[in-house]
C-alpha positions, 0 to 999 in steps of 0.5 A: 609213318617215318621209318628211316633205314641207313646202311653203314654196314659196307654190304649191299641190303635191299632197303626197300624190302626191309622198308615194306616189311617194317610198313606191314608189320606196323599196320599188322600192329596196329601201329599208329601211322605218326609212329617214328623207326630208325633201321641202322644197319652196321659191321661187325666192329660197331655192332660188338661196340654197341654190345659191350656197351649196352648188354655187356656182352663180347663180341658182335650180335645180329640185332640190338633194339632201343625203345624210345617211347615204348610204345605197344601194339594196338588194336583196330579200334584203338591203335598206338599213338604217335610217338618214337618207337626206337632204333633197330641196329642190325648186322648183315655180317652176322646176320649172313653168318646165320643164314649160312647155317639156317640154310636160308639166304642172309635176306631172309635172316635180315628180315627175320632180324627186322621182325624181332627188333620191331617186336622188342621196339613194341614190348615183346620179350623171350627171357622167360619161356612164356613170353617166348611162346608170345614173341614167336608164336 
């Protein structure tokens, strides 16, 4: 599996944790180990571009997800085959901003952020309530 993280954001992120978190998550998934992620880390000025552009919406958020293959999750005897998951683009920024009224620290939120990504990556949505309850539960 390549997952490959880049940190255009100017905040200093623990990469490995994102890394080895996205490793587990996938294996949970029964992802295949041929599958392809990229995790882009960016500031609040690209990531507000990239929500306009592709959500139309104003102003930066914390995750945006863009699935390539749409691949889903598999299952212990059949899992996903190789192919492209997508892009993940997270902002520490925002991310940060959320922590500081969760009451966690930004690493946790950054992880948190990650696992929603993947899970949007992998077909998982929450616009209706029911598929909410399947995405957090």
């Amino acid at each position: 599996m390549t997952i490959e993280i880049t940190n255009e954001s100017g905040i200093d992120v623990d990469e490995t944790v994102l890394l080895r978190l996205t490793e587990n998550n996938l294996a949970e998934l029964f992802v295949s180990p041929d599958a392809d992620l990229a995790i882009l880390l960016v500031d609040e000025g690209a990531m507000e571009s990239l929500h306009v552009q592709w959500m139309d919406e104003p102003g930066p958020t914390d995750v945006l997800s863009f699935p390539m293959d749409e691949l889903r999750p598999g299952t212990e005897d059949a899992p996903t085959p190789e192919g492209l998951l997508g892009d993940i683009v997270l902002c520490p920024q925002v991310a940060e901003s959320q922590a500081q009224a969760a009451g966690h620290s930004t690493m946790d939120e950054l992880i948190l952020l990650t696992t929603h990504g993947l899970l949007h990556l992998l077909g998982f949505d929450h616009a209706e309530p029911a598929e909410e309850r399947e995405m957090f539960a």
